[in-house]
N, C-alpha and C positions, 0 to 999 in steps of 0.2 A: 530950081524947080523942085529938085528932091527934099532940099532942106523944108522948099513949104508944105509940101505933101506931110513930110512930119509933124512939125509942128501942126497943121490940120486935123491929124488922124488924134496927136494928143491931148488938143481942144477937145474932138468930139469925146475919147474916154472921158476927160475930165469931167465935162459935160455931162456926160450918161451915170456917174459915180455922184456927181451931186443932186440931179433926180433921185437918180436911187435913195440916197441916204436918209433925203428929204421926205420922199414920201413912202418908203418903203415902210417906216412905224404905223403908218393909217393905214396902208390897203392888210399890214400884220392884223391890227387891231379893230378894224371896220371891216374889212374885206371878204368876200367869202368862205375863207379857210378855218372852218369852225373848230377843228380839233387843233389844227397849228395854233393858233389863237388861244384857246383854253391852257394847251401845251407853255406858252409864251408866257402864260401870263400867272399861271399856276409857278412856273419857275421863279421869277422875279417878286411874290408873295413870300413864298419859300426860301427869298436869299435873306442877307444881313440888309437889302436895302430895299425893303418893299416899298413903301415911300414912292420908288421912281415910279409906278405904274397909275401914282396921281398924275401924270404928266399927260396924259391920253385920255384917262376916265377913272369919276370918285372910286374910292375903293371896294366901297360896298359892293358896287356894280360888276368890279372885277372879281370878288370873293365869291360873287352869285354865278358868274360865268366859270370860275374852274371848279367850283362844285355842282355844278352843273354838268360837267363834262369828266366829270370824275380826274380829274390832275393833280391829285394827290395822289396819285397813286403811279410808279415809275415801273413798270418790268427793266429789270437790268439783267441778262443771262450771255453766257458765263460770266459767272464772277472773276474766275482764276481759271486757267490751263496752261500757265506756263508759270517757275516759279523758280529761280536759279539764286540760290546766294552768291553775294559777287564781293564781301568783304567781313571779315570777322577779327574784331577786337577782342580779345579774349580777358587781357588785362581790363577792360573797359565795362565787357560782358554786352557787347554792341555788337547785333550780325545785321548788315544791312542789306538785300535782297532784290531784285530784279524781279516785277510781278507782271502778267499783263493778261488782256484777255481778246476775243472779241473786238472791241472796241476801245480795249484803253491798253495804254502802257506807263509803265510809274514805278516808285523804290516805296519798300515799306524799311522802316526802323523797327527791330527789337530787342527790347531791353529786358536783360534779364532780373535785374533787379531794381523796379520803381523807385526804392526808395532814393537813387541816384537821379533824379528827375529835379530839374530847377528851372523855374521860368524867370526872367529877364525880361523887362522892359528898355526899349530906344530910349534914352533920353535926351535926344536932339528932335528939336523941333520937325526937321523934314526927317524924320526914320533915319535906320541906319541897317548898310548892309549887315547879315544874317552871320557870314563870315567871319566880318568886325567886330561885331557881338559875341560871337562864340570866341574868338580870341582873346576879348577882353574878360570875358567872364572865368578863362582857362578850364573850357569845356573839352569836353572829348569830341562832338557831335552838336548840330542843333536842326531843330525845324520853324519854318513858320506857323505861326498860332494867330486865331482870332482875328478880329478885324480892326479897321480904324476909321474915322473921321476927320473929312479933310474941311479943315476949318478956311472962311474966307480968304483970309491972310497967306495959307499955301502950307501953313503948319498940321502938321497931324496928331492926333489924339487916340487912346484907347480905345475902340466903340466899345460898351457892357461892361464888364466887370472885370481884373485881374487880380487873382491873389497870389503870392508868390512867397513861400515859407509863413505863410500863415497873418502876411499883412495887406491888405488891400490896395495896393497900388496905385487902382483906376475904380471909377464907380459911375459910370455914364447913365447909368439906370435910375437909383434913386432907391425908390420903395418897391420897382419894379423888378418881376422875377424875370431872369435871364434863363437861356439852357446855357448849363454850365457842363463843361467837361473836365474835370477834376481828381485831384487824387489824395486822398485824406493821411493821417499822420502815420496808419498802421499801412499805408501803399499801397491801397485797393483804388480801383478805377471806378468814379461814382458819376452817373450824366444824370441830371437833374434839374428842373426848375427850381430857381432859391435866386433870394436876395442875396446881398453881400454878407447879411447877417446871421442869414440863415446858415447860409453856409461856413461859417466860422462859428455856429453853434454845431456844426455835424464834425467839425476836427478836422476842415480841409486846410489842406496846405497848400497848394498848386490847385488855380482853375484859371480858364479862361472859358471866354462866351464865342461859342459858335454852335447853328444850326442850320441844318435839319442834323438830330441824330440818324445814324446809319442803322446804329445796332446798339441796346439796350438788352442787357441780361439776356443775351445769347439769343433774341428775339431780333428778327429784320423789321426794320422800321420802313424801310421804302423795299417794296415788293414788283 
C-alpha cells in the first residue's frame, strides 16, 4: 500500500512538471504578466541566441514588446560589497578574487600584464574540458570565452569570431560585425563591433565575440 501511495504521489509531480514545462512558455509569453514578459523576452534578444524567441512569436513583434516596455535597460545594485582575494601568483602576476554582491557571488581574474593573455581554441569536435585545455596549452590559468554552435550531428563550432595571436581561428560571421572583446598588440582592451577584418586592421591579437558589453570606456552599459 505504501509503495503505491509513492509511486502515486511521483506520477502526480511528474505530471504537474510536465504541464508546467509545457505550457509555462505561453501563459510567459501570452499571459498576463506584461513586464515578466518584456523582462523574458528582452533577455533572450540580448543573449548569443536570440533566434530562440522565433519559437513563440516573429521577432519583430518581440523587438516591439521589450522596447516597449523599456528591457533594455537592467538596474543591477550593488555591484560589489564584498571582495576578498583568495589566491595570488606573483610569479605569474595572476590574483584571483572572491567578489559578491546582493545577488550574485563569483571569482574575478587579474592579470597584471595583458600582454601574457593567449586564447586557445577546443579542437575536438564535442569541446573540451577548460582544465585540459589549460594544461595542454601550459597555461598558468584559464577562463571560458564566447560561445559556440551546436551543430546537428552533436559537434560544436565557434559561434562569431575568434582571433588568437593575430590569426583568425573561427569566422561564423562573415561580412557581419560581431561585439568583439579583444586586446590588440600594444595590450589595451578594445570592445567593439568589427568584422574579422576589420579587426585585424586595428592590430588585434586576441578577440572573441560576446555580448551585451558590461562596460565600455569606463561607461556602464546596462544600468
Amino acid at each position: 500500500m505504501r509503495r503505491a501511495r509513492v509511486r502515486s504521489a511521483a506520477l502526480f509531480l511528474l505530471l504537474n512538471m510536465a504541464v508546467f514545462l509545457i505550457t509555462g512558455p505561453f501563459i510567459l509569453f501570452y499571459g498576463p504578466f506584461a513586464a515578466l514578459r518584456a523582462l523574458a523576452i528582452g533577455t533572450i534578444l540580448t543573449s548569443r541566441h536570440p533566434q530562440a524567441v522565433e519559437w513563440f512569436m516573429p521577432r519583430e513583434q518581440a523587438a516591439e514588446i521589450a522596447a516597449s516596455y523599456g528591457a533594455g535597460v537592467v538596474t543591477v545594485e550593488p555591484v560589489l560589497t564584498e571582495r576578498e582575494g583568495v589566491y595570488w601568483d606573483q610569479a605569474n602576476g595572476i590574483r584571483i578574487e572572491n567578489v559578491s554582491g546582493r545577488s550574485f557571488r563569483g571569482k574575478v581574474m587579474l592579470i597584471s600584464d595583458p600582454g601574457t593573455v593567449r586564447l586557445a581554441l577546443a579542437e575536438e569536435p564535442a569541446g573540451q574540458m577548460l582544465t585540459r585545455l589549460v594544461a595542454e596549452r601550459g597555461a598558468a590559468a584559464g577562463v571560458n570565452g564566447g560561445g559556440y554552435i551546436l551543430d546537428s550531428d552533436g559537434s560544436m563550432r565557434a559561434d562569431g569570431i575568434v582571433i588568437a595571436e593575430g590569426r583568425v581561428l573561427a569566422d561564423a560571421a562573415g561580412d557581419k560585425r560581431e561585439s568583439l572583446i579583444c586586446l590588440d598588440g600594444a595590450g589595451r582592451l578594445l570592445l567593439a563591433e568589427m568584422t574579422a577584418a576589420e579587426a585585424l586592421e586595428r592590430d588585434v591579437r586576441q578577440a572573441v565575440a560576446f555580448e551585451p558589453f558590461l562596460i565600455r570606456d569606463g561607461q556602464a552599459l546596462i544600468k
